[in-house]
VOLOLUM-817214 format. One record per residue: residue number from 0; residue in one letter; chain; x, z, y of N, C-alpha, C in turn. Coordinates in Angstrom, 1 decimal. Atoms other than C-alpha are relative to their C-alpha. Layout:
# VOLOLUM-817214
   k r c  neast    nup nnorth caeast   caup canorth  ceast    cup cnorth
 NUM A A      X      Z      Y      X      Z       Y      X      Z      Y
...
This chain:
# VOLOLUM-817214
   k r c  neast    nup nnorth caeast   caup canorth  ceast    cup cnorth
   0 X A   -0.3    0.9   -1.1  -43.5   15.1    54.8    0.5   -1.3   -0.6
   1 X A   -0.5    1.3    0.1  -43.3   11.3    54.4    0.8   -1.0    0.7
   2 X A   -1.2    0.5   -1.3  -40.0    9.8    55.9   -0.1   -1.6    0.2
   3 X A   -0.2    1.6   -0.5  -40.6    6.1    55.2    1.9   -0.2   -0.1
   4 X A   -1.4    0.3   -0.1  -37.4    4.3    56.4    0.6    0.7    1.3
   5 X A   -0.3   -0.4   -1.2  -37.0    6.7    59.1    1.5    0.4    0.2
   6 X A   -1.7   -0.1   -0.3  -33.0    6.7    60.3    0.2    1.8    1.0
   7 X A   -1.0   -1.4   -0.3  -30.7    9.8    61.5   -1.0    0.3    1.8
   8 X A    0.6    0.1   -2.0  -32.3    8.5    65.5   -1.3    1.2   -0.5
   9 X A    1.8   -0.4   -0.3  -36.4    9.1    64.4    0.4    1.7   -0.6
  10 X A    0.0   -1.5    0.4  -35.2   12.6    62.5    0.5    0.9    1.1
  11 X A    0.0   -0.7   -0.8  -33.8   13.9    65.8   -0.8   -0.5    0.7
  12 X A    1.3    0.1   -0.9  -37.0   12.7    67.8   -0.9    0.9   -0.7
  13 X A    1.1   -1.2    0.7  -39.1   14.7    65.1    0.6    1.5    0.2
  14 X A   -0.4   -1.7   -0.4  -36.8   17.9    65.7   -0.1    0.2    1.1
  15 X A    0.0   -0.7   -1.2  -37.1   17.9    69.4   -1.4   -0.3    0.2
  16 X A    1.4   -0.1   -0.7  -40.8   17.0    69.7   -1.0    1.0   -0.7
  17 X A    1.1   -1.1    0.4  -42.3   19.2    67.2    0.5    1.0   -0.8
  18 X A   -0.4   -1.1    0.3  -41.7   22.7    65.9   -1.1    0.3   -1.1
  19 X A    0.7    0.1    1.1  -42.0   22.4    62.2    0.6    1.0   -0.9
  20 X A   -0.8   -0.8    1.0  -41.5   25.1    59.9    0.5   -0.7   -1.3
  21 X A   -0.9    0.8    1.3  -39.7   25.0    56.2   -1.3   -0.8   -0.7
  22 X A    1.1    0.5    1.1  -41.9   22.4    54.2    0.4    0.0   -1.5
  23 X A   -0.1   -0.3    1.9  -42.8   22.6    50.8    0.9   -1.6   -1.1
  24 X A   -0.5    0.9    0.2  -42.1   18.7    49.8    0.2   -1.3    1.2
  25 X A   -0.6    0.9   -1.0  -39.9   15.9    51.5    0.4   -1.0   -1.3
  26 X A   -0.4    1.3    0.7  -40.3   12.0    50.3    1.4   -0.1    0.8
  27 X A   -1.6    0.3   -1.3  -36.4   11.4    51.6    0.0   -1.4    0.5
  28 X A    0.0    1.6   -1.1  -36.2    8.6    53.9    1.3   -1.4   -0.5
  29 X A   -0.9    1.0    0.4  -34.4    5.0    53.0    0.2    0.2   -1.4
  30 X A   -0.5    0.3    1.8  -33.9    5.7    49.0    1.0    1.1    0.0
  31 X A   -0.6   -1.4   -0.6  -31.7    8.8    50.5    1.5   -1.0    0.4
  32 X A   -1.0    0.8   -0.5  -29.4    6.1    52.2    0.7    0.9    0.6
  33 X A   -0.8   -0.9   -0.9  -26.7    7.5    54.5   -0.4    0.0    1.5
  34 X A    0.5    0.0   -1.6  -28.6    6.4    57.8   -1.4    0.9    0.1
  35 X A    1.7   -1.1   -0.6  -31.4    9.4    57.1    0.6    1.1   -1.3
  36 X A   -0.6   -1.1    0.5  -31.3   12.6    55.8    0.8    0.7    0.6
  37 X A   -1.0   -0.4   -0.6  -29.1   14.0    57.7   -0.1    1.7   -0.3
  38 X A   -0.3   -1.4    0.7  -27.6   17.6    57.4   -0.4    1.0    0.8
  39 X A    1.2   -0.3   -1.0  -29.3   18.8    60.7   -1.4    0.1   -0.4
  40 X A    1.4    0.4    0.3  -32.6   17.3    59.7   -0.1    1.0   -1.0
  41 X A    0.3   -0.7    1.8  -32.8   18.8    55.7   -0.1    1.8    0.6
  42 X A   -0.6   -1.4   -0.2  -31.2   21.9    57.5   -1.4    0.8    0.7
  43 X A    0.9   -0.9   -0.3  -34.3   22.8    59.7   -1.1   -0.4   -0.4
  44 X A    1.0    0.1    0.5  -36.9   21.4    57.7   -0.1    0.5   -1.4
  45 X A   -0.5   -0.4    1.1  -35.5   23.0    54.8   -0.9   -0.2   -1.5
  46 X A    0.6    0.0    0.8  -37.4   21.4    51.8    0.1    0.6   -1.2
  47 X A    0.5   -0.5    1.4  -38.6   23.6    48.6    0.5   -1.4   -1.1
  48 X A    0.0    1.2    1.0  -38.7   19.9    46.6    0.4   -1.3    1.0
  49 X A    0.0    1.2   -1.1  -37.5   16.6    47.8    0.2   -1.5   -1.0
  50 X A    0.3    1.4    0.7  -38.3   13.1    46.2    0.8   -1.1    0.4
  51 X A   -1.0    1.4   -0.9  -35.8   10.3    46.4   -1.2   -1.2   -1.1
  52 X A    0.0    1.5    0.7  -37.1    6.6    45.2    0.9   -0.8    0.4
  53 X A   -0.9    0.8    0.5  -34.7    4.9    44.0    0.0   -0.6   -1.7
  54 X A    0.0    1.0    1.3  -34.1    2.3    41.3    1.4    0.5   -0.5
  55 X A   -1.0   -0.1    0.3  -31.6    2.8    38.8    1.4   -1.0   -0.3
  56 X A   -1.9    1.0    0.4  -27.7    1.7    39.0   -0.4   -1.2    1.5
  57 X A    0.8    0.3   -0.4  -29.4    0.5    42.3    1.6   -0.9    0.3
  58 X A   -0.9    0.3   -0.9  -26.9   -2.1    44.3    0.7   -0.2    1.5
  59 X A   -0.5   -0.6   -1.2  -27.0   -0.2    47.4    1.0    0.9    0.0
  60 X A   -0.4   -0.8    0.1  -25.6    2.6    45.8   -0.8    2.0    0.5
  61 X A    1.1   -0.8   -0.8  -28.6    4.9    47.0   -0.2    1.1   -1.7
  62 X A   -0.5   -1.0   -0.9  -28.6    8.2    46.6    1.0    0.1    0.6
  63 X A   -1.4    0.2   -1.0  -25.5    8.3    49.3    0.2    1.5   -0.5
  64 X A   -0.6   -2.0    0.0  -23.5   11.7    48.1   -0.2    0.7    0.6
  65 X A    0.2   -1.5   -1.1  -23.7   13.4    51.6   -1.5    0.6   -0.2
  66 X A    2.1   -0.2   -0.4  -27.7   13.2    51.3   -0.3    0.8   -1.2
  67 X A    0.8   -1.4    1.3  -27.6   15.0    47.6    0.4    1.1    0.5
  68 X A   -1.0   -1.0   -0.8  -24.9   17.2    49.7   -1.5    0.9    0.6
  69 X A    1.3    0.2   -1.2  -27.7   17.5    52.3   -1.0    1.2   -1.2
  70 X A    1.0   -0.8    0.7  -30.2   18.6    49.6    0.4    0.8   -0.7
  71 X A   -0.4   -1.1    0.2  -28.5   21.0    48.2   -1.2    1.6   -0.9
  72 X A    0.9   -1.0   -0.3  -30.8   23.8    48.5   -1.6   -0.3   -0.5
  73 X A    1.4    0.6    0.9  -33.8   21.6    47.1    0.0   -0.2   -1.2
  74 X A    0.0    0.3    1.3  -35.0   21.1    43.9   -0.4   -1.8    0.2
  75 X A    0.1    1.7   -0.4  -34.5   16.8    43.8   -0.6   -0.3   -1.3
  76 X A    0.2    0.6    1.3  -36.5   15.0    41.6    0.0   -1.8    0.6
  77 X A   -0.3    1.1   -0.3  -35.6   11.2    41.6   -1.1   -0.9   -1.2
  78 X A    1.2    1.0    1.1  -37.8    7.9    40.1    1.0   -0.9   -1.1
  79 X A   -0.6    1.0    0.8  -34.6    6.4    38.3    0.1    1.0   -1.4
């Protein structure tokens, strides 16, 4: 699943309109900013692997800690 810049809003419009089991891989949304990802979302989509892009030493500060929190349970591989 490809999240784009999709925020905390579009990931609860994707959990109430469609009934998606665990996926295998998740691009994470925003660079794994703190406005996506969320601990809901990760939670019932539960990805196997999850891909952040991000630049390194970035000066957003992207990956946001709660969102590696968040993935947990995934194997993360990152582009920095």
């Amino acid at each position: 699943m490809f999240m784009g810049d999709a925020s905390t809003t579009t990931e609860k419009e994707i959990l109430s309109k469609y009934n998606l089991p665990d996926i295998d891989v998740l691009k994470v949304g925003h660079h794994g900013s703190k406005t996506s990802s969320s601990k809901d979302f990760i939670g019932e989509m539960n990805p196997k692997y999850s891909i952040i892009s991000v630049g390194k030493k970035n000066r957003y500060g992207h990956p946001n800690k709660e969102v590696l929190d968040n993935l947990e349970k995934s194997r993360i591989y990152r582009t920095d």
